[in-house]
C-alpha positions as CSV (number, residue, x, y, z in Angstrom):
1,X,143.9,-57.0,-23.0
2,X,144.2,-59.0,-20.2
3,X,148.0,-58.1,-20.3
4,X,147.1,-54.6,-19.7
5,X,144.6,-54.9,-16.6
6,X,147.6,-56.6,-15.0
7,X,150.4,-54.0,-16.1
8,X,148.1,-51.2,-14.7
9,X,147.2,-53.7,-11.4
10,X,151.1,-54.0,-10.9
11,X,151.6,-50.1,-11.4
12,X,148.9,-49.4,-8.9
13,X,150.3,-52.1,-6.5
14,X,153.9,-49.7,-6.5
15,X,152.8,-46.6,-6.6
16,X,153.4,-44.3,-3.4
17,X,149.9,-42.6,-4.0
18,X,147.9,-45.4,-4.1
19,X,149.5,-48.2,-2.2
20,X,150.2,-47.4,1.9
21,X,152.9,-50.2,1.8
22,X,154.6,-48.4,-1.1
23,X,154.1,-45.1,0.2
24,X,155.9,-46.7,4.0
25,X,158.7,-47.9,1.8
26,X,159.2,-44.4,0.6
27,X,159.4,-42.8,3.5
28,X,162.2,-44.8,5.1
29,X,164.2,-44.8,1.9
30,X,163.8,-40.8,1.8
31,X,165.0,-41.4,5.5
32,X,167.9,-43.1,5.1
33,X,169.4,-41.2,2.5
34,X,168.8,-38.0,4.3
35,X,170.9,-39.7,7.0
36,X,173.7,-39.5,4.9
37,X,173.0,-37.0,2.3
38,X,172.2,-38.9,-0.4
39,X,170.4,-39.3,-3.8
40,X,168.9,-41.6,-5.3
41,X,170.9,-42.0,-8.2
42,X,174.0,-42.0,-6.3
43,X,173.2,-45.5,-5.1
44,X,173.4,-46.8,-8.9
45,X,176.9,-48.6,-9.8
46,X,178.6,-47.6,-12.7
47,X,180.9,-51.1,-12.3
48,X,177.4,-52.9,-12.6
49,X,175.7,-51.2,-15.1
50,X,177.4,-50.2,-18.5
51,X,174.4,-47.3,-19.3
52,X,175.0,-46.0,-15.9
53,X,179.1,-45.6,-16.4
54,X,178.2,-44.4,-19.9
55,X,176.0,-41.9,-18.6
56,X,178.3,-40.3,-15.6
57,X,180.9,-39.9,-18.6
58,X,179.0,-37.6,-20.6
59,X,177.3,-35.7,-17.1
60,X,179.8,-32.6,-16.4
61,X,182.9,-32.5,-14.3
62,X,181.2,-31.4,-11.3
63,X,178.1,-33.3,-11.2
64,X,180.3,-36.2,-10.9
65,X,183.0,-34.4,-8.5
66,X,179.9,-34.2,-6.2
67,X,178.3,-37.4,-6.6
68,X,182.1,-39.0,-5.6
69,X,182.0,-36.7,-2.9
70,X,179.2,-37.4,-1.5
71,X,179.7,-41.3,-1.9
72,X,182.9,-40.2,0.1
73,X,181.4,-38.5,3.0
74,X,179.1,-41.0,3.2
75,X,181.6,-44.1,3.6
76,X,183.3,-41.4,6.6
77,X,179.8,-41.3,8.2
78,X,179.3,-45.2,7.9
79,X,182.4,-45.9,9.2
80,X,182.0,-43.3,12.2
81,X,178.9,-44.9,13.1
82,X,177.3,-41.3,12.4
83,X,174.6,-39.2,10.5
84,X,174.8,-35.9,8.8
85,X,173.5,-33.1,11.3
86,X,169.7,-32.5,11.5
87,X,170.0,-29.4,9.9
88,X,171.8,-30.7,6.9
89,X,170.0,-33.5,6.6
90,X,166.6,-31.0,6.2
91,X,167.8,-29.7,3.0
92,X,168.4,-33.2,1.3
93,X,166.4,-33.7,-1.8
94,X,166.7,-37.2,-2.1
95,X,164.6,-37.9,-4.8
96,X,165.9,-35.2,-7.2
97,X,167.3,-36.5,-10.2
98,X,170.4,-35.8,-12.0
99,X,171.4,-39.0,-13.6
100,X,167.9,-40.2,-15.3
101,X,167.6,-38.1,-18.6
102,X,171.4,-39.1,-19.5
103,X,170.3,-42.4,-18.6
104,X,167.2,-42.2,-20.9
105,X,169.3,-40.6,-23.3
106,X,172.5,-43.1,-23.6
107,X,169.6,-46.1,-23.5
């Protein structure tokens, strides 16, 4: 029991909605991958993690084509010292998954 009230004490503690230091966190992340026009799931590695390489082999052809060209364009802005344009960087949807249910899936 006393496993459970600390489970649901460390979900509470990470949780956007609840905690203000959580919910700081995830506004600079969602930030800083607008800068460069990226997701979430494009920062896992697929060298790292054999679930994650698994799972980009069974996504389609051009989900992956635009994950590695995003990863590109972002190395070019990194290197150039530069962000995406404001206006490009408004339609980001950082936090939109395309990776997670063929993660789920292959785990």
């Amino acid at each position: 029991m006393r496993e459970i009230k600390m489970a649901s004490f460390l979900q509470s503690f990470i949780d956007p909605k609840k905690n203000w230091f959580a919910r700081q966190h995830m506004k600079a992340l969602t930030q800083r991958l607008r800068n460069y026009g990226l997701r979430y799931d494009d920062l896992y590695d697929p060298y790292y993690d054999i679930d994650v390489k698994e799972a980009l082999n069974r996504l389609p052809r051009e989900v992956v084509d635009a994950r590695n060209q995003c990863l590109k364009r972002t190395i070019d802005l990194s290197m150039k010292h530069q962000y995406l344009p404001d206006d490009l960087q408004a339609m980001q949807t950082p936090f939109r998954s395309y990776l997670q249910d063929m993660l789920a899936f292959v785990s």
